[in-house]
C-alpha positions as CSV (number, residue, x, y, z in Angstrom):
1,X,126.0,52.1,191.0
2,X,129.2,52.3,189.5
3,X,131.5,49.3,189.9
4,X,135.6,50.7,189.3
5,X,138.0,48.0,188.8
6,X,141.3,47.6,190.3
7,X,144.3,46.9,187.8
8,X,144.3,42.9,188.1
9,X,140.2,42.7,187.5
10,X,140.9,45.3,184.1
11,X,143.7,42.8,182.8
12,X,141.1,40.0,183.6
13,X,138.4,42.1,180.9
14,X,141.6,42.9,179.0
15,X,141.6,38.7,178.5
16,X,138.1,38.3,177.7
17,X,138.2,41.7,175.4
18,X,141.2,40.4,173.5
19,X,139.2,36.6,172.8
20,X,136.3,38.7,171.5
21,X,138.5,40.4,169.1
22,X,140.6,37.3,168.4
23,X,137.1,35.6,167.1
24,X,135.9,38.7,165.5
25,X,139.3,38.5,163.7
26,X,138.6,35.1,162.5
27,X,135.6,35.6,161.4
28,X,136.8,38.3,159.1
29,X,138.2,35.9,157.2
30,X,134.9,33.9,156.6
31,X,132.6,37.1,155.5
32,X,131.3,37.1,152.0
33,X,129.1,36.4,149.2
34,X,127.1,33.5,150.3
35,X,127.9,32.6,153.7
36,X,125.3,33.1,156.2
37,X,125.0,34.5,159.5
38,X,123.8,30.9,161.2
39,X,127.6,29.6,159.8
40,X,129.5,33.0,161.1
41,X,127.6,31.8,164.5
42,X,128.4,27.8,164.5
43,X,132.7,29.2,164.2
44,X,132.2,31.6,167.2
45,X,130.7,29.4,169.6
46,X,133.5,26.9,168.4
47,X,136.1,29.1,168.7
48,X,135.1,30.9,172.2
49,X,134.6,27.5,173.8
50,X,138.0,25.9,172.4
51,X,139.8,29.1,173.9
52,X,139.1,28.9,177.4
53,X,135.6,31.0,177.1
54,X,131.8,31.0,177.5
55,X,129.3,33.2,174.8
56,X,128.6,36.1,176.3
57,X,125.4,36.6,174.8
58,X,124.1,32.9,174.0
59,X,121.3,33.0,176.6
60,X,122.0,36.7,178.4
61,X,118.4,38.6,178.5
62,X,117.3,34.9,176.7
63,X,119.1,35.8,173.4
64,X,119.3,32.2,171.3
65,X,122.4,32.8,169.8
66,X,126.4,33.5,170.2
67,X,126.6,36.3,167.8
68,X,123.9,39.3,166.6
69,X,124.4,39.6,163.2
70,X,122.9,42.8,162.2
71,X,122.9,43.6,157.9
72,X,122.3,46.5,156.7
73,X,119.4,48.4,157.7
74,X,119.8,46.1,161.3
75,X,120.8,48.5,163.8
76,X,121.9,45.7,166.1
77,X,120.2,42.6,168.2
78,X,119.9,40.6,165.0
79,X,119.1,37.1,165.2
80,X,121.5,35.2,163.1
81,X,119.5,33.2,159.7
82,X,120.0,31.2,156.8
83,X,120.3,33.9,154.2
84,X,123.2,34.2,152.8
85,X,125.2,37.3,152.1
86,X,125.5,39.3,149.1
87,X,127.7,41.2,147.2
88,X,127.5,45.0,148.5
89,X,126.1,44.0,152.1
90,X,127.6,45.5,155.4
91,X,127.0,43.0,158.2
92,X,127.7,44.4,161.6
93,X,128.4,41.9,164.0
94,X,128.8,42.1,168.5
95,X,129.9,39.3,170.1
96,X,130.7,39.4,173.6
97,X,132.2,36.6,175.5
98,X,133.0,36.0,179.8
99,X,136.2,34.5,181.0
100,X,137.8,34.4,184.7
101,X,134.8,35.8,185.8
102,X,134.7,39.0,183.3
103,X,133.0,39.9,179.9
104,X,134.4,41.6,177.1
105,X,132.5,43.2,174.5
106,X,132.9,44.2,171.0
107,X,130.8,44.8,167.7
108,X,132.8,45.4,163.9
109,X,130.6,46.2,160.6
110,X,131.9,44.6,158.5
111,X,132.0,45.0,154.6
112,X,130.7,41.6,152.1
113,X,133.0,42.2,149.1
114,X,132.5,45.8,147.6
115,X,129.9,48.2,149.4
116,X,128.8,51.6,147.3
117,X,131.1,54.6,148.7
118,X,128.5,56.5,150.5
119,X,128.0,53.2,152.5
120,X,132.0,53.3,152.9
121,X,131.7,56.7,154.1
122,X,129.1,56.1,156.9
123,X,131.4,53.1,158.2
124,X,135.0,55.4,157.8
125,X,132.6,58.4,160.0
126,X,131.3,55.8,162.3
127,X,134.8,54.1,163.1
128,X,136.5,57.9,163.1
129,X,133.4,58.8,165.5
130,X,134.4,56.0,168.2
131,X,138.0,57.1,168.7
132,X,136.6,60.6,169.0
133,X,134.2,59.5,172.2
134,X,137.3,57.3,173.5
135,X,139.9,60.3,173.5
136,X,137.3,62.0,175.8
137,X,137.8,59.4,178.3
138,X,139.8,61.6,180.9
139,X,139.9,61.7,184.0
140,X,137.9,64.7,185.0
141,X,135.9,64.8,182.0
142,X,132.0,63.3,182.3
143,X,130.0,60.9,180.3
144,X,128.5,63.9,178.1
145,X,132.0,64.6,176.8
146,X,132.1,61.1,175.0
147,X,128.8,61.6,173.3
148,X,129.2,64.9,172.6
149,X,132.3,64.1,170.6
150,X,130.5,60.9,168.6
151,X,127.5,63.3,167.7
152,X,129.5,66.1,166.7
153,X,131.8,64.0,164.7
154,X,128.8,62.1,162.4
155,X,126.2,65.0,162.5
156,X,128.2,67.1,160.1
157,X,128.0,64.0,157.6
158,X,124.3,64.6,158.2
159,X,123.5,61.0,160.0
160,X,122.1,59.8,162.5
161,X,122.7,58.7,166.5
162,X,120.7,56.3,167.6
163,X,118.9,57.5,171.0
164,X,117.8,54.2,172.6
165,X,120.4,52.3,172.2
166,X,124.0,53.4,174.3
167,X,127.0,51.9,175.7
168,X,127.3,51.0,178.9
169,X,130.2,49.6,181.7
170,X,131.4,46.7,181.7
171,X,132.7,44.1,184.2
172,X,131.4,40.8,185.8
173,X,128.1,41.7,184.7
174,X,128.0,42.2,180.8
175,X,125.9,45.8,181.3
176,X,127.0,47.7,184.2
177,X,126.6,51.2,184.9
178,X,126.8,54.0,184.2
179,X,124.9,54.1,180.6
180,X,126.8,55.8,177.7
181,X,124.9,57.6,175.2
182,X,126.5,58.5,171.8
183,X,125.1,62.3,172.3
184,X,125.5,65.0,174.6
185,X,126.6,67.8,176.4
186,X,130.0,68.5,178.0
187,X,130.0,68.8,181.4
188,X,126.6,66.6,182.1
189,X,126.4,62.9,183.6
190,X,129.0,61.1,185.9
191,X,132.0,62.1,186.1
192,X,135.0,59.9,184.8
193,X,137.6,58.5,187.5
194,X,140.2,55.8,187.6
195,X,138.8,52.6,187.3
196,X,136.1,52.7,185.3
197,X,135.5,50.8,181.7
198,X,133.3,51.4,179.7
199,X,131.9,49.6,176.3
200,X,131.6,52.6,174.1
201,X,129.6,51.7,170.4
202,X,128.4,54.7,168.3
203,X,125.6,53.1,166.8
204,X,124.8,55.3,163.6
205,X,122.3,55.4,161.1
206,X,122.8,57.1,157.3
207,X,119.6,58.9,157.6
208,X,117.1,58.8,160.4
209,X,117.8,58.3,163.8
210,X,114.8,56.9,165.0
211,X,114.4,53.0,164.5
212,X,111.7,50.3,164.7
213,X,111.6,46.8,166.5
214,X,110.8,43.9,164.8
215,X,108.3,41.5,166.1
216,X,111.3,39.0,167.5
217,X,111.6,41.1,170.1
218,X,115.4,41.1,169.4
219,X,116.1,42.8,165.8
220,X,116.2,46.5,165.6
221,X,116.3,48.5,162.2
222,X,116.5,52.0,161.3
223,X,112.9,53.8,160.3
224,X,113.9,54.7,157.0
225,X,115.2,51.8,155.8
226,X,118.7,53.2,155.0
227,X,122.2,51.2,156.4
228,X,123.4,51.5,159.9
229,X,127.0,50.7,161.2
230,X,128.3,49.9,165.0
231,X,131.6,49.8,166.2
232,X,132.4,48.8,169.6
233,X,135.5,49.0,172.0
234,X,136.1,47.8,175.5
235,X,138.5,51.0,177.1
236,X,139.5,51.3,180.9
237,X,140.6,54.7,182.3
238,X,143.9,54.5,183.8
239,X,146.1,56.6,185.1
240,X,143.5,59.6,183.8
241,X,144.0,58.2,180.5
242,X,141.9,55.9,178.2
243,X,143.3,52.7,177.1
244,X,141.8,50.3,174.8
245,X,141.2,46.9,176.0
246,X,139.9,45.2,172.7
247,X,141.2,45.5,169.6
248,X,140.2,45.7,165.6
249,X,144.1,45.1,164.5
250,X,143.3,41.3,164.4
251,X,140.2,42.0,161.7
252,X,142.8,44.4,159.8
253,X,145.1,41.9,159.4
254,X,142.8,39.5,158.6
255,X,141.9,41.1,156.1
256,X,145.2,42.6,154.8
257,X,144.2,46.5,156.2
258,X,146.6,48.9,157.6
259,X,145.9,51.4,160.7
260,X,147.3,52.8,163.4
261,X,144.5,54.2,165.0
262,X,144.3,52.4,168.1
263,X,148.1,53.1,168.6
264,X,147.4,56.5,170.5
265,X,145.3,54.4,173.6
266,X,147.9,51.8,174.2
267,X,151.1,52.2,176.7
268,X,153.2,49.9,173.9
269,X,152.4,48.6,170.7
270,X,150.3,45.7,170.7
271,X,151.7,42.4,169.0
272,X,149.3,40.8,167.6
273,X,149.2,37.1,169.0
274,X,148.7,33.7,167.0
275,X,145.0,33.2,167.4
């Protein structure tokens, strides 16, 4: 069953969205050659907790950890280690926290110094594909118009959407209905009202779209070996149109990017708080 929210519980995920980005934003600036995943994980717990939250994941489903760090071939779930980084990694990284009673939810990949350009180009595609799924969240419009745009969008590029693995809703419970594939049809599942937010993450694979788990019972990695990136934002419909609850603007700056891309799902500007 679908849960919609009223205006005061979305600002309440709004909150919780905006700490996952702050931390994801922080963390930016810790990501390279060396560090490991169980150090990126020690900083988030810190950070959450000394901000008002608790871990969204740390626990949920009986994960052990704050963050899943997923490199390279890692589709997502991964279990943060020891090894450290290299030079030419991509490191994609969800971290979900709950505050006032609400989750947000949000996943970055994340380059470790330079990556080769056909890994740049899968990331640049997957990020592009995510605002192409958001812009479909209208009122009106129905689930299959969000995946329909993500799969069109990176199947030209020739890579693949990950089939067992969608987005979901989001509220006081971390996965809500309804699910949110990153493929479809126009026209097909629920329809979209006011109300309703969603975590929408094209999860996308440079080659094959079919993955394996590994024997953790956490980790998942794509078949063929090749990299895999996943973006995530956290968008409520609102007045018929989408508007982004999380943002990336604090990893851009973070890490001395430009963008505007988010600009388009946001009534005003967003200034970018001390964090």
């Amino acid at each position: 069953m679908i849960k919609y929210k009223t205006k005061a519980q979305i600002e309440k995920i709004r909150q919780s969205a905006l700490l996952v980005s702050k931390t994801l934003g922080m963390l930016a600036k810790e990501i390279k050659p060396g560090v490991t995943g169980l150090y990126l994980d020690k900083l988030a717990e810190e950070y959450i907790r000394d901000h008002g939250g608790i871990p969204g994941f740390l626990g949920l489903y009986g994960f052990p950890n704050t963050l899943c760090i997923s490199p390279n071939e890692q589709v997502v779930h991964g279990i943060p280690t020891d090894k450290p980084f290299e030079e030419g990694d991509i490191v994609s990284i969800d971290c979900g926290v709950k505050m006032n009673g609400f989750y947000g939810d949000q996943a970055f990949t994340f380059q470790v110094g330079e990556v080769s350009p056909e890994v740049k180009k899968l990331l640049d595609v997957t990020r592009e594909s995510l605002y192409k799924g958001i812009a479909q969240m209208r009122r009106g419009n129905r689930i299959g118009h969000i995946g329909h745009a993500i799969q069109s969008h990176v199947e030209q590029y020739g890579y693949g959407v990950v089939r067992e693995l969608v987005g979901h809703g989001l509220g006081s419970v971390m996965h809500e209905d309804p699910q949110v594939p990153n493929y479809g049809l126009p026209g097909k599942g629920k329809k979209l009202k006011n109300g309703l937010v969603l975590a929408i993450e094209p999860m996308i694979n440079m080659g094959t779209h079919k993955i394996i788990h590994y024997n953790d019972g956490w980790t998942i990695k794509t078949a063929d070996g090749l990299p895999s990136a996943h973006f995530e934002h956290d968008v409520a419909l609102i007045d018929g149109k989408p508007e982004i609850l999380s943002t990336f603007y604090y990893i851009f700056d973070a890490l001395g990017m430009e963008s505007d891309e988010e600009d388009a799902f946001r009534k005003e500007k967003l200034i970018l708080e001390e964090y």
